[in-house]
C-alpha positions as MATLAB code, in Angstrom:
seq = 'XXXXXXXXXXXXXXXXXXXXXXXXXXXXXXXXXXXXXXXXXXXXXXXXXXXXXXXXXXXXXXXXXXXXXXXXXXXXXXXXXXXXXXXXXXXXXXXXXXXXXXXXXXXXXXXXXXXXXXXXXXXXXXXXXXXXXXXXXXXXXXXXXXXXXXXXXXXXXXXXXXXXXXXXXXXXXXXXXXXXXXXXXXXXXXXXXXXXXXXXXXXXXXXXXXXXXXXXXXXXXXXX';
ca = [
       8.325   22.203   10.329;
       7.795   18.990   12.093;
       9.533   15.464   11.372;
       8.839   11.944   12.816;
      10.955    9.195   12.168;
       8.197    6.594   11.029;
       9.473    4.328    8.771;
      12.603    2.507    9.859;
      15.139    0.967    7.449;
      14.292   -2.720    7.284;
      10.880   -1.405    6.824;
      11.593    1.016    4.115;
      13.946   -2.277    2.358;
      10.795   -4.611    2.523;
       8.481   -1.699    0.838;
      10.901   -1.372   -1.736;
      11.297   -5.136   -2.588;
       7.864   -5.890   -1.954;
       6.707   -3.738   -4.519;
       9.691   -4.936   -7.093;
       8.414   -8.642   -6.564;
       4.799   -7.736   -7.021;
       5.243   -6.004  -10.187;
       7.360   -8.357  -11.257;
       4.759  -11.518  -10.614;
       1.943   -9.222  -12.337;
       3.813   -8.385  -15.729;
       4.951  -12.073  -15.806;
       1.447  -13.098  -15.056;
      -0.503  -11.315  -17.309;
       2.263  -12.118  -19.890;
       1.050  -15.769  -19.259;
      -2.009  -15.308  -18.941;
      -3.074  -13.038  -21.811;
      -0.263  -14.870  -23.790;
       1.471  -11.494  -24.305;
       4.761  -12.860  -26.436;
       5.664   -9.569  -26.964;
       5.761   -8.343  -23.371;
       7.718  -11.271  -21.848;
       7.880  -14.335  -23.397;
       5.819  -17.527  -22.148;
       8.836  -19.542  -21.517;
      10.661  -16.929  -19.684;
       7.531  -15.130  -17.646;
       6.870  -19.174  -16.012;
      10.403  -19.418  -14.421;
      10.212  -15.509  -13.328;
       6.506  -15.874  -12.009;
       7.507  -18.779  -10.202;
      10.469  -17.531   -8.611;
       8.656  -13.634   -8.080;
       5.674  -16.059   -5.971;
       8.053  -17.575   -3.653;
      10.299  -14.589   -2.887;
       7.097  -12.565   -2.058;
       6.268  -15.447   -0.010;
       9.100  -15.019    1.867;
       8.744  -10.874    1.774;
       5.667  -11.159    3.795;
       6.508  -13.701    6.252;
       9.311  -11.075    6.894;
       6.596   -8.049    7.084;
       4.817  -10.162    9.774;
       7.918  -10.999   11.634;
       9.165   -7.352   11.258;
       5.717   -6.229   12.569;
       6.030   -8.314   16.016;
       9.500   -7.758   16.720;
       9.941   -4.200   14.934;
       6.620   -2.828   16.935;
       5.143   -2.277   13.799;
       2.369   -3.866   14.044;
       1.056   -1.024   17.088;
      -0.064    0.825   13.227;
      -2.306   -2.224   12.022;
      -4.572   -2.007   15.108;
      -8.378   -1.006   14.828;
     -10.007    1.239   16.914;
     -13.922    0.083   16.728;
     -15.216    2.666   19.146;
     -14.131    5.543   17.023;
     -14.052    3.468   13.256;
     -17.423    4.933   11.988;
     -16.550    8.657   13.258;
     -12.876    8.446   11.779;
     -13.990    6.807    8.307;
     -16.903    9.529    7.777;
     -14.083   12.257    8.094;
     -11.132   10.343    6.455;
     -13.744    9.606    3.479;
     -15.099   13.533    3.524;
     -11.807   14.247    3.334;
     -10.967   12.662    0.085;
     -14.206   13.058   -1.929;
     -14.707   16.621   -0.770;
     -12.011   18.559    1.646;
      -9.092   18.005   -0.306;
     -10.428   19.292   -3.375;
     -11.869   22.141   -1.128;
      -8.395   22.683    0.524;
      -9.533   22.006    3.899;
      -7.117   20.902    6.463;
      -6.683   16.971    6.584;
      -8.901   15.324    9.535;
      -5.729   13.092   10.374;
      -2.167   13.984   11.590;
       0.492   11.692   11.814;
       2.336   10.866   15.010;
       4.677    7.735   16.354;
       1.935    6.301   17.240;
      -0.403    6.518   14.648;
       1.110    6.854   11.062;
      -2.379    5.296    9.590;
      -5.598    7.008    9.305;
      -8.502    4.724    9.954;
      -8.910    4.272    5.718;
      -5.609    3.956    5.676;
      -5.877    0.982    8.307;
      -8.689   -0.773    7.369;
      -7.550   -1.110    3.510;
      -3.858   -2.333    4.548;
      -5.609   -4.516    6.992;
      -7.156   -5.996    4.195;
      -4.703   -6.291    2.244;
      -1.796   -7.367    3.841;
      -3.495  -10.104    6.727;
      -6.492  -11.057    3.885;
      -5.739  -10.531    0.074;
      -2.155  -10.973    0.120;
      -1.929  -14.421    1.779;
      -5.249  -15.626   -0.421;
      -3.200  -14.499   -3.253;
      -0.251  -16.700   -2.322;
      -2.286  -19.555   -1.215;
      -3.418  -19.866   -4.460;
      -0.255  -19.370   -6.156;
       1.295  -22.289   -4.092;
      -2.060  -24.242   -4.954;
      -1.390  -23.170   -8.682;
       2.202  -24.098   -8.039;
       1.490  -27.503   -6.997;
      -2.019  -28.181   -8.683;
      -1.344  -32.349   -9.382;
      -1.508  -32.646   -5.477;
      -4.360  -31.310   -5.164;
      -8.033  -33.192   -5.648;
      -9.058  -33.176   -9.175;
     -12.814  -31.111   -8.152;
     -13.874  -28.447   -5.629;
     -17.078  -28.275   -5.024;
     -18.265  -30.181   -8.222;
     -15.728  -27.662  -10.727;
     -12.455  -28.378  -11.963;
     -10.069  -27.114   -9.122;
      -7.577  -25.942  -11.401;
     -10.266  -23.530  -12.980;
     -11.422  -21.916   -9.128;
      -7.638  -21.878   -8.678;
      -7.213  -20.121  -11.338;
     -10.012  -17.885  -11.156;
      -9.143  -17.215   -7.345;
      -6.159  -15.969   -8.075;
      -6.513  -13.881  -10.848;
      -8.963  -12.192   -9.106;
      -6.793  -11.646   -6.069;
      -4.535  -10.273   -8.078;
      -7.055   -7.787   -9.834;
      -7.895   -6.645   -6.632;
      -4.399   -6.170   -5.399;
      -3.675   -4.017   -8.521;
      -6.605   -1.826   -7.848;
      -4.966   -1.555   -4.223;
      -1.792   -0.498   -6.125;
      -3.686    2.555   -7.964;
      -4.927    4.054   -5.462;
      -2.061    3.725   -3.246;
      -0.137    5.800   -5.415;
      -3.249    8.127   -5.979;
      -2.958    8.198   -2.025;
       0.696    8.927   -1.363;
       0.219   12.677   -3.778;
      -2.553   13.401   -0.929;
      -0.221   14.385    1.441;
       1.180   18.028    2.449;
       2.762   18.268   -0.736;
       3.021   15.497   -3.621;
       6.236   14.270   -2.697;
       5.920   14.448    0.971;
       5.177   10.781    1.729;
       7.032    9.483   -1.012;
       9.971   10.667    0.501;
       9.216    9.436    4.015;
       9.357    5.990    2.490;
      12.752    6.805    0.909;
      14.250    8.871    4.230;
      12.707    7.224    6.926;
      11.346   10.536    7.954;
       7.930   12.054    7.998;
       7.385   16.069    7.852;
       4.728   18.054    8.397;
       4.360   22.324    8.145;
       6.749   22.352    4.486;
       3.111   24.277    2.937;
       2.435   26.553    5.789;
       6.407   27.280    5.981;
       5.410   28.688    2.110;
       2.813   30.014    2.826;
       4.094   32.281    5.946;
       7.036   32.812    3.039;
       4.378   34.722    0.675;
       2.382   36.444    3.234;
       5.329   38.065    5.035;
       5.766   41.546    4.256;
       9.087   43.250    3.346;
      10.331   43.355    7.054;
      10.331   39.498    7.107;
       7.334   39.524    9.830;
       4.009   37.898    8.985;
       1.656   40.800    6.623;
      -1.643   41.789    8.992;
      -4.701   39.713    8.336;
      -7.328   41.375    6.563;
     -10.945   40.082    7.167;
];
């Protein structure tokens, strides 16, 4: 078995508490928007949003700091030359191989913990969707300074609108992120790189050479 140690600590501390203050501003906000009393109350989900908005705010001014000075940001970089080859097989991979058992098309090393899908959506996520979403939070934040129409509709409606599709979006992100991380060698694999820092590869082939060893302890003959 194989280990890489991929996700350092401060990393690891903003994945955590990025994902706490997300979920936090989406059960407050659909509380308030949906008027769901019974799931957080309207008086109480305002203050929380609010507060949720700002501290992500912060959270990913830190992720973009962390990825200049932590080196990070090596793992956000595109490859165009070999994007079209890389998504056919990533894509294969996940509507056909894996079900298939084929081996994955991607292997994780220091320098590339991403596969290109893996790239492009957190690309789009964290350098396009996420600071839409809290552009319009701050512009939902601070609507009475802003003018009255946008392009002939109430700007407090495309605001509105803006945002909660942003965060629709975002939550679709969130399923099939966790769909994503029980792709790996085994189910738990890469959800415990994000809680140990460390990534392994070879735990289902150690198993496997387990079962097909003979009583000796030395690997059983292949048979064709």
């Amino acid at each position: 078995m194989s280990a890489i140690y991929l996700y350092p600590v401060w990393l690891r501390l903003w994945h955590w508490l990025n994902a706490l203050l997300f979920l936090t501003s989406l059960v407050t906000g659909l509380s308030m928007h949906f008027a769901l009393g019974w799931l957080i109350p309207f008086d109480v989900a305002v203050p929380v949003h609010n507060t949720s908005g700002v501290l992500l705010t912060v959270s990913w001014v830190a992720f973009l700091v962390g990825n200049v000075v932590g080196g990070n940001g090596k793992h956000y970089l595109i490859d165009i030359r070999a994007l079209p080859m890389d998504l056919y097989r990533q894509v294969r991979y996940y509507v056909y191989g894996i079900f298939v058992n084929e081996p994955h098309p991607f292997h994780v090393s220091a320098e590339h913990k991403l596969n290109a899908l893996q790239t492009l959506s957190y690309v789009g996520v964290m350098y396009g969707l996420m600071p839409l979403l809290i552009i319009s939070g701050w512009a939902f934040l601070f609507s009475g300074d802003i003018p009255d129409t946008l392009f002939g509709y109430g700007s407090i409606w495309i605001v509105a609108m803006a945002h909660l599709l942003l965060a629709w979006m975002l939550l679709l992100f969130l399923v099939v992120h966790v769909y994503i991380i029980t792709t790996g060698e085994t189910p738990t694999t890469n959800l415990k790189a994000m809680f140990t820092g460390w990534h392994k590869e070879g735990e289902s082939a150690e198993g496997q050479a387990t079962i097909d060893s003979d009583d000796t302890g030395e690997p059983a003959a292949e048979t064709r």
